[in-house]
LODO-334359 format. One record per residue (C-alpha): residue number from 1; residue in three letters; x, y, z. Coordinates in Angstrom, 2 decimals. Example, Ala and Ser with C-alpha at 12.3 -4.5 7.8 and 13.67 -1.06 7.14 Angstrom:
<recs>
  num  residu       c1       c2       c3
    1     ala    12.30    -4.50     7.80
    2     ser    13.67    -1.06     7.14
</recs>
This chain:
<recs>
  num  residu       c1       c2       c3
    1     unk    74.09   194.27   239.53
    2     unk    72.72   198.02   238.60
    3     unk    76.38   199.64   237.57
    4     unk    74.60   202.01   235.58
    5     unk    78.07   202.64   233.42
    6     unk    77.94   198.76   232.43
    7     unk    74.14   198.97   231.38
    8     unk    74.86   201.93   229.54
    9     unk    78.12   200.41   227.84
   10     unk    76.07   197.28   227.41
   11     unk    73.12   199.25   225.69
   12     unk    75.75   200.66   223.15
   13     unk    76.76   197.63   221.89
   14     unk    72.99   196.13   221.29
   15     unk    72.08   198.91   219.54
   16     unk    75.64   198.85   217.73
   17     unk    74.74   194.80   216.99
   18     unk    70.48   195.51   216.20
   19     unk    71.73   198.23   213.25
   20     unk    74.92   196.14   211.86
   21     unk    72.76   192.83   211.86
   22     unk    69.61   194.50   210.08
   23     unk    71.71   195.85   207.50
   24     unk    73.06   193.00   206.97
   25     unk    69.82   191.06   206.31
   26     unk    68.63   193.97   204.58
   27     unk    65.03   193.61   206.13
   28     unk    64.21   194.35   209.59
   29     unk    63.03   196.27   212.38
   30     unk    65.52   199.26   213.85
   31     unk    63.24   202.16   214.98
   32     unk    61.31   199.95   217.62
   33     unk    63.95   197.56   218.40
   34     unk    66.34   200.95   219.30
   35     unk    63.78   202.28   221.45
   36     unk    63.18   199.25   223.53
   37     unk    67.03   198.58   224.08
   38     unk    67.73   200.04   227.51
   39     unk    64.17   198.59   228.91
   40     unk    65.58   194.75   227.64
   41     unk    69.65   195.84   229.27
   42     unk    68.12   195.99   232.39
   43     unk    65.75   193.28   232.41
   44     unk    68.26   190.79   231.08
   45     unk    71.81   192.45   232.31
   46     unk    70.03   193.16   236.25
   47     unk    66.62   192.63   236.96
   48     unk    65.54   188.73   235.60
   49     unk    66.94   185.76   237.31
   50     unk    67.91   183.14   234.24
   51     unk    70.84   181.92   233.40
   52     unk    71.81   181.74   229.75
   53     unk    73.67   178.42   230.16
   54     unk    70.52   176.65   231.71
   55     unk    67.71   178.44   229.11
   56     unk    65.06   176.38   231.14
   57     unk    66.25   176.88   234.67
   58     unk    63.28   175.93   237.07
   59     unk    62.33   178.99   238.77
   60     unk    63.69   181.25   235.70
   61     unk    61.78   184.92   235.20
   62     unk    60.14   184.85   231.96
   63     unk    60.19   187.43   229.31
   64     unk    57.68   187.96   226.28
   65     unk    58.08   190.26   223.51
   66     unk    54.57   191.06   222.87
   67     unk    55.60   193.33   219.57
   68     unk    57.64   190.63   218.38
   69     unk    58.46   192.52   214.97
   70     unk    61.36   193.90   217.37
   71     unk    63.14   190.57   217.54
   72     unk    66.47   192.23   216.60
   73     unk    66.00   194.08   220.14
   74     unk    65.97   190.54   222.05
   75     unk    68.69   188.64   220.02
   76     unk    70.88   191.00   220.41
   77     unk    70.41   191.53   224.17
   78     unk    70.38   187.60   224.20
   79     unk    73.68   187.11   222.48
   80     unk    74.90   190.23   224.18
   81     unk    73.84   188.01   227.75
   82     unk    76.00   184.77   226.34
   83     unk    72.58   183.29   224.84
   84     unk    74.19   182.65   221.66
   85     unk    78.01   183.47   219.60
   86     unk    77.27   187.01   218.91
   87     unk    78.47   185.95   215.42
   88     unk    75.52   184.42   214.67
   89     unk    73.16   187.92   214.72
   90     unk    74.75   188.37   210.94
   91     unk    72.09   185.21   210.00
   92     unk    69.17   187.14   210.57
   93     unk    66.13   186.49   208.39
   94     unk    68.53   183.75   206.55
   95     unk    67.40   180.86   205.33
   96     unk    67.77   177.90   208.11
   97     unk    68.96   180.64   210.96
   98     unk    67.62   180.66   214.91
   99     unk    66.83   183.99   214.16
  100     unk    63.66   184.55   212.32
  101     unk    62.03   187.86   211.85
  102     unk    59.89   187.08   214.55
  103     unk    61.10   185.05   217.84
  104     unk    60.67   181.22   217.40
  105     unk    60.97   179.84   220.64
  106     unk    61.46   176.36   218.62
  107     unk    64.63   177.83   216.92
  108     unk    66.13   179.65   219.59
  109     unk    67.03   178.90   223.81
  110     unk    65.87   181.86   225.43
  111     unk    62.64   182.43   223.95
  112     unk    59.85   181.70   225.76
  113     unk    57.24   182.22   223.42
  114     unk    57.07   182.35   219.61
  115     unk    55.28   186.28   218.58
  116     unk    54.65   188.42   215.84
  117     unk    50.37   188.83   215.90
  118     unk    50.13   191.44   217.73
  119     unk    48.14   191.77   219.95
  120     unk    48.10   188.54   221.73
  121     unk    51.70   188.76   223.85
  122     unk    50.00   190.01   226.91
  123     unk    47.29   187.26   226.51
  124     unk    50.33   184.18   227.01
  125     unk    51.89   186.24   229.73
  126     unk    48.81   185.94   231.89
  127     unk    48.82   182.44   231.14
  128     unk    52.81   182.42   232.42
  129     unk    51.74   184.45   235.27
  130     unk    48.75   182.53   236.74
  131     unk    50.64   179.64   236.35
  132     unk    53.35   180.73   238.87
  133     unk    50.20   181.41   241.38
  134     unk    48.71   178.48   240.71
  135     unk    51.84   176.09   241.12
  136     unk    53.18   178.34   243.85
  137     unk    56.44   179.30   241.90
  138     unk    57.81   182.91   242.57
  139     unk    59.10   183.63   238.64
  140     unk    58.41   186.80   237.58
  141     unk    56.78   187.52   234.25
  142     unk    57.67   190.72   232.09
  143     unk    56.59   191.53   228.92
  144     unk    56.92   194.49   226.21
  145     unk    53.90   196.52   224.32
  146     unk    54.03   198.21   221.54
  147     unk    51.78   201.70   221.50
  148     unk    50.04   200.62   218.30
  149     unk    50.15   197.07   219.17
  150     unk    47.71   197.81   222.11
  151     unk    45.15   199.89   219.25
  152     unk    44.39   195.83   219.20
  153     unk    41.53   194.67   221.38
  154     unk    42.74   191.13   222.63
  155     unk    45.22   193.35   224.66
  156     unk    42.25   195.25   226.95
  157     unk    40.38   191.78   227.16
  158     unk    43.76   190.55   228.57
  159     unk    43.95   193.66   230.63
  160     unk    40.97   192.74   232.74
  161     unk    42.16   189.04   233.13
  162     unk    45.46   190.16   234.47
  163     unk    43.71   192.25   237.00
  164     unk    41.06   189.38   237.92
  165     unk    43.40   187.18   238.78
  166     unk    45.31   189.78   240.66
  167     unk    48.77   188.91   238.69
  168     unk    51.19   190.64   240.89
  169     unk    53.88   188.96   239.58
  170     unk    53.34   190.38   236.12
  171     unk    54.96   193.55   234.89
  172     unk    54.52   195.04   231.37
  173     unk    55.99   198.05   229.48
  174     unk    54.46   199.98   227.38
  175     unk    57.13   200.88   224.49
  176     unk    55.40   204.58   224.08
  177     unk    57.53   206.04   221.20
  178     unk    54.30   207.22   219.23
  179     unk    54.71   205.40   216.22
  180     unk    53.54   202.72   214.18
  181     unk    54.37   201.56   210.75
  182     unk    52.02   203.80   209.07
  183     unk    52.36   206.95   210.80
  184     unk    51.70   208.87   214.48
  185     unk    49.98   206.92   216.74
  186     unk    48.01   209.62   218.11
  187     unk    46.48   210.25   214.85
  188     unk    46.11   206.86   213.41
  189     unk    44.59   205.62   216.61
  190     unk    44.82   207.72   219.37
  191     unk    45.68   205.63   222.67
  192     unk    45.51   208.54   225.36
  193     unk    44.83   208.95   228.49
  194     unk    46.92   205.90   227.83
  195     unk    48.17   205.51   231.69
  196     unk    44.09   206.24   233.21
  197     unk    42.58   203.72   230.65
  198     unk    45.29   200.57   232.13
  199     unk    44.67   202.27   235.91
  200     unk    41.00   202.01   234.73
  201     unk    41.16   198.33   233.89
  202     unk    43.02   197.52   237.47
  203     unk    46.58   197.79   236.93
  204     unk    49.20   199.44   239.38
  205     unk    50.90   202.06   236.41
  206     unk    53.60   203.65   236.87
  207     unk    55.16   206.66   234.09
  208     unk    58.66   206.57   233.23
  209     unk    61.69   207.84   231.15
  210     unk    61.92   204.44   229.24
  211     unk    65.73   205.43   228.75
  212     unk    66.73   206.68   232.21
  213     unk    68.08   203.59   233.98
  214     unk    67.15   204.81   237.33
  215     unk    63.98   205.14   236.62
  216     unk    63.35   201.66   234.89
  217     unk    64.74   200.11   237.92
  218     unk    62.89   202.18   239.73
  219     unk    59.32   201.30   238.56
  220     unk    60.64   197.55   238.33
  221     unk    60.92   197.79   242.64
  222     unk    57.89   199.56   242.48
  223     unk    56.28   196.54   241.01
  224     unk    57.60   193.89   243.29
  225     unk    56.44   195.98   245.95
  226     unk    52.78   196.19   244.72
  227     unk    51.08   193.08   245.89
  228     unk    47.29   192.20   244.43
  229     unk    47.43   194.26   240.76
  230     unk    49.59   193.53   238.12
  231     unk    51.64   196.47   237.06
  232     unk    52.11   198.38   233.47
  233     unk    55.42   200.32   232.93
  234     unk    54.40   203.17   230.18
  235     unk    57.90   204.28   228.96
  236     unk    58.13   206.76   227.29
  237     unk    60.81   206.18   224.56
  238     unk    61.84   207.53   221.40
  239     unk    61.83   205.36   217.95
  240     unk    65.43   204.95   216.55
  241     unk    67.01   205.90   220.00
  242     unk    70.89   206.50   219.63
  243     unk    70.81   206.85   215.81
  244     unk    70.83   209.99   215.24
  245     unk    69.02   210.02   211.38
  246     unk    66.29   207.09   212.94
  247     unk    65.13   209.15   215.89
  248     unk    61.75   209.85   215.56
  249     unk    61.59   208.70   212.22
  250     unk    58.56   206.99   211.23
  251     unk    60.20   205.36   207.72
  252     unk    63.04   203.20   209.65
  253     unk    59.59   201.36   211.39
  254     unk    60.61   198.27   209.09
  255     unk    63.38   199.56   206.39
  256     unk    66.98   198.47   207.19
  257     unk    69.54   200.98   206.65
  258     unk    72.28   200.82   203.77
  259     unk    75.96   199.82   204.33
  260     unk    76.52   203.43   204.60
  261     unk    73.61   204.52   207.13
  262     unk    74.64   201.52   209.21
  263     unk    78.41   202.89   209.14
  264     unk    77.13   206.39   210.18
  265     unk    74.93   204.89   212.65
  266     unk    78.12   202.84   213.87
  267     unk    80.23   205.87   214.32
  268     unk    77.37   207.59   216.71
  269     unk    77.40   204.78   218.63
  270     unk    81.25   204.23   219.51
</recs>
């Protein structure tokens, strides 16, 4: 289903759930869990065949979260989907919960891989990938980048695999919101010509609004269409999106907001 009014509706309350659950842990991720939101609606709301009451469906599209420090992004999307009892997103970073600060894929049905080291997502979905051409299964793998996460050089070594192999049925985005914990990107570690260095290594790219829905689904039929490259999504996105006081905002990289930010935030979002 692509009702873009649903997605939308359905991207308002994950970003309503990643700020409310954050605060409540008081530790957390916001600014790139916010900006990845609409990307993860329409993989798991339209695009990905799974079925949250059979986690391990045979067959099942696979998703990794390469920057997994964005959990909040995917449980709430998850629990959103039926995963989980939304309830549950208030035990975040608890002792005992499902929901570490990174995605345990031992804790929690629906994760397919357990990340947080960045660097290394892209590296285990190649491994998902050539699988599926190896065992003749037609799964789809998609995964999510962070723009510093791919300053990391176990990402371009698994660049040229993914193109060696000639994963076709591999699609990544790149997250592109231009920062990292520390600062700007671009003058940390400057990634550009970000979309001619992945072209360079192989890769069908294609350049999107990362928070236009027509264009993510756009570039996601561009992908299945491309046959003998895998493909890289760079979206560009903006860090915080939908919060008005995160946008852009390099501090709410890992700070949770207070009862009262999260109430402001709350209010923007109805």
């Amino acid at each position: 289903m692509r009702d873009i009014s649903f997605l939308k509706e359905k991207a308002k309350e994950i970003r309503k759930s990643i700020v409310s659950m954050i605060c409540e842990a008081k530790s957390g991720h916001p600014g790139g869990s916010l900006s990845a939101t609409d990307i993860l609606t329409a993989l798991y709301f339209s695009e990905m065949n799974i079925d949250p009451t059979n986690p391990k469906m045979e067959g099942r599209d696979r998703f990794v979260l390469s920057k997994g420090h964005a959990a909040p992004g995917v449980y709430a999307t998850l629990a959103e989907r039926g995963y989980f009892p939304k309830e549950e997103l208030g035990t975040l970073r608890k002792f005992g919960s499902k929901l570490q600060g990174h995605p345990d894929m031992k804790k929690l049905a629906g994760i397919e891989i357990s990340t947080g080291s960045l660097g290394q997502g892209l590296s285990v979905a190649n491994g998902m990938a050539l699988n599926g051409k190896i065992y003749n299964e037609n799964y789809r793998v998609y995964a999510i980048l962070g723009d510093g996460e791919i300053q990391e050089g176990q990402i371009w070594e698994a660049a040229m695999t993914a193109a060696h192999y000639k994963l076709d049925n591999l699609c990544a985005f790149l997250d592109h919101n231009n920062l990292q914990i520390d600062g700007n990107v671009s003058q940390i570690m400057g990634i550009e010509p970000v979309a001619d260095k992945w072209r360079a290594f192989g890769w069908n790219v294609i350049e999107i609004d990362g928070h236009n829905f027509d264009e993510i689904f756009k570039a996601l039929d561009m992908a299945k269409e491309c046959k003998g490259k895998p493909t890289m999504v760079v979206a560009k996105t903006i860090k915080g999106k939908g919060v008005s006081f995160m946008e852009n905002v390099c501090g709410f990289h890992g700070v949770a907001p207070t009862v009262e930010e999260r109430d402001k935030a709350l209010s923007e979002l109805a």
